[in-house]
N, CA, C and O atoms as CSV, one atom per row, in Angstrom:
chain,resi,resn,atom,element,x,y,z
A,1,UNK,N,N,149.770,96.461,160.052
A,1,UNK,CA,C,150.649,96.194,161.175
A,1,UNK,C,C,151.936,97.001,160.986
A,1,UNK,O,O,152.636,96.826,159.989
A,2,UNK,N,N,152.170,97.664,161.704
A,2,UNK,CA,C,153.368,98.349,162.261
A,2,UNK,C,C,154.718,97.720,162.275
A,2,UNK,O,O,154.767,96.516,162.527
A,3,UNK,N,N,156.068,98.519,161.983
A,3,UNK,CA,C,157.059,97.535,162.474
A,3,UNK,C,C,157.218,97.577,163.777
A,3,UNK,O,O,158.005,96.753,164.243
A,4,UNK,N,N,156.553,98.498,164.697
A,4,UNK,CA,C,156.858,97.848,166.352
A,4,UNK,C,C,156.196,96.939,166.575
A,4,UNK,O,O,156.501,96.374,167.625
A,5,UNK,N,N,155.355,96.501,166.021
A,5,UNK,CA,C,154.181,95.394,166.128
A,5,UNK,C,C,154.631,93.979,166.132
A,5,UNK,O,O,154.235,93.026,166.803
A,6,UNK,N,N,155.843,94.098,164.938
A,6,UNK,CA,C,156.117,92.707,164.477
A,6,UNK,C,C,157.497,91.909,165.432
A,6,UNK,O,O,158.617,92.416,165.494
A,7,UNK,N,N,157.206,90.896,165.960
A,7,UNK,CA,C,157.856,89.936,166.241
A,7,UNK,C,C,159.064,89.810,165.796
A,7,UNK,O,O,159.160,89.146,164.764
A,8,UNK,N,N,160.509,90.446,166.463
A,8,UNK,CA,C,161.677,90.141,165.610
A,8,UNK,C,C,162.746,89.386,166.491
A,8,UNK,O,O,163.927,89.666,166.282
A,9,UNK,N,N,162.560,88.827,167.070
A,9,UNK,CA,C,163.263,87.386,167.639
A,9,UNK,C,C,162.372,86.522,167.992
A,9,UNK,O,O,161.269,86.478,168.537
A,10,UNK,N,N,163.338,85.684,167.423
A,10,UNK,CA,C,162.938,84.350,167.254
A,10,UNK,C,C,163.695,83.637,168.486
A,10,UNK,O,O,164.860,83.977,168.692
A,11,UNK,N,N,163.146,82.743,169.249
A,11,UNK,CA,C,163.952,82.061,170.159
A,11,UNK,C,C,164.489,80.698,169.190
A,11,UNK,O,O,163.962,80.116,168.243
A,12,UNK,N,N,165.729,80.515,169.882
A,12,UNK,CA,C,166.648,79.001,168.913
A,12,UNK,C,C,166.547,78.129,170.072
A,12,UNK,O,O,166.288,76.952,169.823
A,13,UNK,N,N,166.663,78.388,171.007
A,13,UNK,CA,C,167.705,77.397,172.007
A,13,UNK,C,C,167.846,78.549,173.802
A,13,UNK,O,O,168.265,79.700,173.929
A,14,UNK,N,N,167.428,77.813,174.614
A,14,UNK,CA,C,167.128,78.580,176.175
A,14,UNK,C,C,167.703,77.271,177.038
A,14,UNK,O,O,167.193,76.152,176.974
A,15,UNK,N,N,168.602,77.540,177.674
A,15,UNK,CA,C,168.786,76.646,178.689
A,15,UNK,C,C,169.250,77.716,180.271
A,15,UNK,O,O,169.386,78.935,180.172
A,16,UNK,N,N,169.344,77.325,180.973
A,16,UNK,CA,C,169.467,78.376,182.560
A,16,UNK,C,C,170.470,79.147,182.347
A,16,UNK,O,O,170.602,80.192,182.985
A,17,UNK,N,N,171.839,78.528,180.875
A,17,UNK,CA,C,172.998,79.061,181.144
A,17,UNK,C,C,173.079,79.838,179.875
A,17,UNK,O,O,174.153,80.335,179.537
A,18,UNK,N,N,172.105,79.956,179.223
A,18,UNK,CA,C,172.110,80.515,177.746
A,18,UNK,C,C,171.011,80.785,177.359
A,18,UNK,O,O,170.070,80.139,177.821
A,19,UNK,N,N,170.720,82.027,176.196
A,19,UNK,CA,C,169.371,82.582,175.194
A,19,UNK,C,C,170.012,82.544,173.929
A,19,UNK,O,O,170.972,83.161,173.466
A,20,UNK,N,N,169.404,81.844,173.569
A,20,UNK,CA,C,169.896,82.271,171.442
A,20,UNK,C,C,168.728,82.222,171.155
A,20,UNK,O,O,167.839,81.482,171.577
A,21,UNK,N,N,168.707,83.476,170.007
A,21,UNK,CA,C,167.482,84.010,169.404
A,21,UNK,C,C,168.200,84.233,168.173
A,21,UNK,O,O,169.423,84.131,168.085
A,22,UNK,N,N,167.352,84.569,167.127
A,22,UNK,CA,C,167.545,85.057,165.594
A,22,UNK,C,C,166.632,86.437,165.569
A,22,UNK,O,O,165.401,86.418,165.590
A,23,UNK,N,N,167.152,87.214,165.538
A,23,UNK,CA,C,167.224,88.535,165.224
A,23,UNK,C,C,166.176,88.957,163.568
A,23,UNK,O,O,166.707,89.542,162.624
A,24,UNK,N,N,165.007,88.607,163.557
A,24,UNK,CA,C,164.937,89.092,162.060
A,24,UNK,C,C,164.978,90.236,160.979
A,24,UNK,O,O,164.960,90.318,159.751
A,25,UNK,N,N,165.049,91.158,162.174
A,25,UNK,CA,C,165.074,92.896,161.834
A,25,UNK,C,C,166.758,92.983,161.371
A,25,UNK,O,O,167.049,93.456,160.272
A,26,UNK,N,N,167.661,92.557,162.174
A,26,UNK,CA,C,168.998,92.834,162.205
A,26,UNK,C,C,169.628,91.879,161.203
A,26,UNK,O,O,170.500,92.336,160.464
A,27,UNK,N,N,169.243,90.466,161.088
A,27,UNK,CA,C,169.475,89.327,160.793
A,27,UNK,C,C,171.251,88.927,161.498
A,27,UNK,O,O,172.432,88.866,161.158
A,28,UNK,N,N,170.641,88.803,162.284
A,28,UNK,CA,C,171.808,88.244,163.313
A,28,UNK,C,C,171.164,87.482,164.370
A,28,UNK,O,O,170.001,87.554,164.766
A,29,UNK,N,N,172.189,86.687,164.788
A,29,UNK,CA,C,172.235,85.564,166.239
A,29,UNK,C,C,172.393,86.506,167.238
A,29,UNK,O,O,173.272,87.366,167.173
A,30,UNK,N,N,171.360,86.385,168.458
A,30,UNK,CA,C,171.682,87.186,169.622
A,30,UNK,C,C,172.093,85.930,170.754
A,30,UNK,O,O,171.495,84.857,170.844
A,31,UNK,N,N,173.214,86.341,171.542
A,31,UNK,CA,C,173.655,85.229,171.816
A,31,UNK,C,C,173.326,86.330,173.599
A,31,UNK,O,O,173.450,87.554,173.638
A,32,UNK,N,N,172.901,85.405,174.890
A,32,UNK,CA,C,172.754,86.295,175.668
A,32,UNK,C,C,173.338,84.704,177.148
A,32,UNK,O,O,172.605,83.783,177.509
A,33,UNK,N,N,174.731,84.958,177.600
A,33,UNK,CA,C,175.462,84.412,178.024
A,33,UNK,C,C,175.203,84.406,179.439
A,33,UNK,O,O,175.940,85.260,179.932
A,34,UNK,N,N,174.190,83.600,180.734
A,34,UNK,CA,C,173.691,83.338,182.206
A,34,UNK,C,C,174.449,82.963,183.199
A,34,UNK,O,O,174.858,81.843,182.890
A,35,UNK,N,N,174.880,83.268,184.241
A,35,UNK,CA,C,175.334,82.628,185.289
A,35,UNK,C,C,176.131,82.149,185.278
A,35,UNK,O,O,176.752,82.625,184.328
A,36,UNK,N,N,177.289,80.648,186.157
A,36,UNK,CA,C,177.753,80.639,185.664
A,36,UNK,C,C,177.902,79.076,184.590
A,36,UNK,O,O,177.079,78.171,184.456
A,37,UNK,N,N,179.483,79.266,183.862
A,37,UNK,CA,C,179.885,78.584,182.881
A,37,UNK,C,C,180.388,77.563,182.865
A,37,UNK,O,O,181.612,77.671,182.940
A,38,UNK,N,N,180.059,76.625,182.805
A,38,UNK,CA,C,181.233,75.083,182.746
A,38,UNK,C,C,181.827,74.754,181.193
A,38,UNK,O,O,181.300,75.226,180.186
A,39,UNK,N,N,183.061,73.831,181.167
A,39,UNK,CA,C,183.562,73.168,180.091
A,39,UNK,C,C,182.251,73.132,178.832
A,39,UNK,O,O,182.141,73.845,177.835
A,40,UNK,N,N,181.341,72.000,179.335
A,40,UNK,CA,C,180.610,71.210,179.014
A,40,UNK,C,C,179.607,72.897,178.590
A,40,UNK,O,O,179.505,73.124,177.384
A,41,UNK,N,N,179.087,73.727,179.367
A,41,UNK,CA,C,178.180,75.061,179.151
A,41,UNK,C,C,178.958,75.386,177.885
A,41,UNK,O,O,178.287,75.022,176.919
A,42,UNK,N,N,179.982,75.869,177.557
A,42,UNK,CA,C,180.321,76.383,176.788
A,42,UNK,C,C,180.712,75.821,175.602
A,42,UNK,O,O,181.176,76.588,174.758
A,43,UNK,N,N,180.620,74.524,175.318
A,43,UNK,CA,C,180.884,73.717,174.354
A,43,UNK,C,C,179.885,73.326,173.462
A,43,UNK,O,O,179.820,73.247,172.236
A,44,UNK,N,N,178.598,72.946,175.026
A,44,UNK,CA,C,176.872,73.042,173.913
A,44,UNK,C,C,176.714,74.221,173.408
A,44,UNK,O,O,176.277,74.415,172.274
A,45,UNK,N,N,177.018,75.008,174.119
A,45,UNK,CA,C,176.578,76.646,173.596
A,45,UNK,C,C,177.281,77.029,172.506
A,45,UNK,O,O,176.750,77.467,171.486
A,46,UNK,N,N,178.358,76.900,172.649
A,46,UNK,CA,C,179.136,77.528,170.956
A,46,UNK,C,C,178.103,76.357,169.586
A,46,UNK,O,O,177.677,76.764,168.505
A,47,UNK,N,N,177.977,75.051,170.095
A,47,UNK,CA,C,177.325,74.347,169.321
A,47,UNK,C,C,176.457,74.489,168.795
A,47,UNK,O,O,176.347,74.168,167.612
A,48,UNK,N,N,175.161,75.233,169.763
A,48,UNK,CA,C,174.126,75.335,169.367
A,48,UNK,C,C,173.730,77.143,168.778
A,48,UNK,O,O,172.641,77.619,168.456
A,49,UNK,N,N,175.290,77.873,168.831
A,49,UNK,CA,C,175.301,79.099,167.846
A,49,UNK,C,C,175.702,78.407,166.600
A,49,UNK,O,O,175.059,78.742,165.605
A,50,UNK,N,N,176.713,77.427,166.422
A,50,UNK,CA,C,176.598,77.281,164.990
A,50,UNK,C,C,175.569,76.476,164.345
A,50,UNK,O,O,175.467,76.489,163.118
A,51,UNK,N,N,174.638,75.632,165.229
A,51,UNK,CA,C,173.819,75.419,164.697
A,51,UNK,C,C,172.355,76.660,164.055
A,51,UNK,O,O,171.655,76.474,163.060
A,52,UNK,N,N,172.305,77.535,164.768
A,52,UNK,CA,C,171.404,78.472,164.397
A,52,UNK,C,C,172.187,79.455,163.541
A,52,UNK,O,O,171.531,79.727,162.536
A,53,UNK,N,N,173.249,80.028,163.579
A,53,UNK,CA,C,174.025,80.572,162.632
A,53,UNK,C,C,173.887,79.550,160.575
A,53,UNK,O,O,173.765,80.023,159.445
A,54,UNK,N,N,173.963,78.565,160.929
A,54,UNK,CA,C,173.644,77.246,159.748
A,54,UNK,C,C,171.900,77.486,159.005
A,54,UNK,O,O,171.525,77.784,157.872
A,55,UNK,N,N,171.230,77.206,160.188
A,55,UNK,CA,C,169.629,77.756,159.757
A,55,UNK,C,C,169.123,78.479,159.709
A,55,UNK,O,O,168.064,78.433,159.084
A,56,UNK,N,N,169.631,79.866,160.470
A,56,UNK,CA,C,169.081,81.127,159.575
A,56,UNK,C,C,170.239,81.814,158.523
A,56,UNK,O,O,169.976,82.972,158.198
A,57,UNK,N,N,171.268,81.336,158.055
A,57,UNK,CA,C,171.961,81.671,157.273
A,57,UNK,C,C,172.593,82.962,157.782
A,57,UNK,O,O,172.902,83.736,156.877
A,58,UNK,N,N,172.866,83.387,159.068
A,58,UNK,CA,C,173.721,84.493,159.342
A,58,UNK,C,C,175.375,84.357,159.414
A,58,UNK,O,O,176.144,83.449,159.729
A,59,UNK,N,N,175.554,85.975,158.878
A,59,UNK,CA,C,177.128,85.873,158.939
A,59,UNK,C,C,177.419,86.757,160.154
A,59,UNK,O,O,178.580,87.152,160.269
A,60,UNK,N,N,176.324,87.198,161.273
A,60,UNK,CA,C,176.946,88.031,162.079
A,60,UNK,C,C,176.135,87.493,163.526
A,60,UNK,O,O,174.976,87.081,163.459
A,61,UNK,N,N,176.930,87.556,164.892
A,61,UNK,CA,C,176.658,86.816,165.730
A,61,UNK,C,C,176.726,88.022,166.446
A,61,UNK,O,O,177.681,88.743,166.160
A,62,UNK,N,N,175.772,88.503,167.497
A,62,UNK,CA,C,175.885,89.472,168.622
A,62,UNK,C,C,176.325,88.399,170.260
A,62,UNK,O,O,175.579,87.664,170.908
A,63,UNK,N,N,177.328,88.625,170.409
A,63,UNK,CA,C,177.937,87.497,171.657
A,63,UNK,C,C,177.615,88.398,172.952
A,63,UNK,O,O,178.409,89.338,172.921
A,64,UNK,N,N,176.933,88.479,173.869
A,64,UNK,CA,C,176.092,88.913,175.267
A,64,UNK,C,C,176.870,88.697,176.339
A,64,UNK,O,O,176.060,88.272,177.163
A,65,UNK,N,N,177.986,88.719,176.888
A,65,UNK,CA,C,179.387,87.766,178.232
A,65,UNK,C,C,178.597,88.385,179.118
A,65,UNK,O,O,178.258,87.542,179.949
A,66,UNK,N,N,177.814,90.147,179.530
A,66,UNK,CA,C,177.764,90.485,180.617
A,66,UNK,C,C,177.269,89.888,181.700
A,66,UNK,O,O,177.924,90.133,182.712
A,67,UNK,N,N,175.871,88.833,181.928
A,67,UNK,CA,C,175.824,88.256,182.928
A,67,UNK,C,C,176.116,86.745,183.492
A,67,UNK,O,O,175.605,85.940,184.270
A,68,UNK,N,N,177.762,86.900,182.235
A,68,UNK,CA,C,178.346,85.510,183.011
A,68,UNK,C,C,178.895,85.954,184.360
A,68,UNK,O,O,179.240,87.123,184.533
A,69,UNK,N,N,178.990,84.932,185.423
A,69,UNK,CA,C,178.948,85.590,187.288
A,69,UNK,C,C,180.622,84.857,186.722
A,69,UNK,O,O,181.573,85.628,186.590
A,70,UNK,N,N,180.724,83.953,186.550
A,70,UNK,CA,C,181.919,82.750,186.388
A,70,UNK,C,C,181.953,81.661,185.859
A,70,UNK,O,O,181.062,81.197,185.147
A,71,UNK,N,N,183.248,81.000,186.222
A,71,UNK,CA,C,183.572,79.667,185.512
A,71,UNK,C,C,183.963,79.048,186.197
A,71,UNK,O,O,184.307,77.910,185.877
């Protein structure tokens, strides 16, 4: 098997307003930021980067803002 072959994100956490994946090639959090944002959106979401930042042991976070529309 090839390395284009192999599987290198991992999904963490998908909700309408957010993608977090783990990166295993890069070893980083890909953080990929939807539509728009509330209080409450952005509070689970930072949450649930430090929770996946905690379980795959990364020190580097790729943060995604471009298709936030608003807040």
């Amino acid at each position: 098997m090839n390395q284009d072959s192999k599987i290198t994100m991992h999904p963490f956490f998908k909700e309408d307003y957010i993608l977090i994946e783990y990166d295993s090639i890069n070893k980083w959090i890909s953080v990929d930021w939807k539509g728009y944002q509330t209080e409450i959106s952005v509070k689970t979401g930072a949450n649930k980067i430090l929770e996946a930042v905690i379980e795959y042991q990364c020190a580097k976070v790729l943060n995604d803002n471009t298709n936030v529309v608003g807040i």
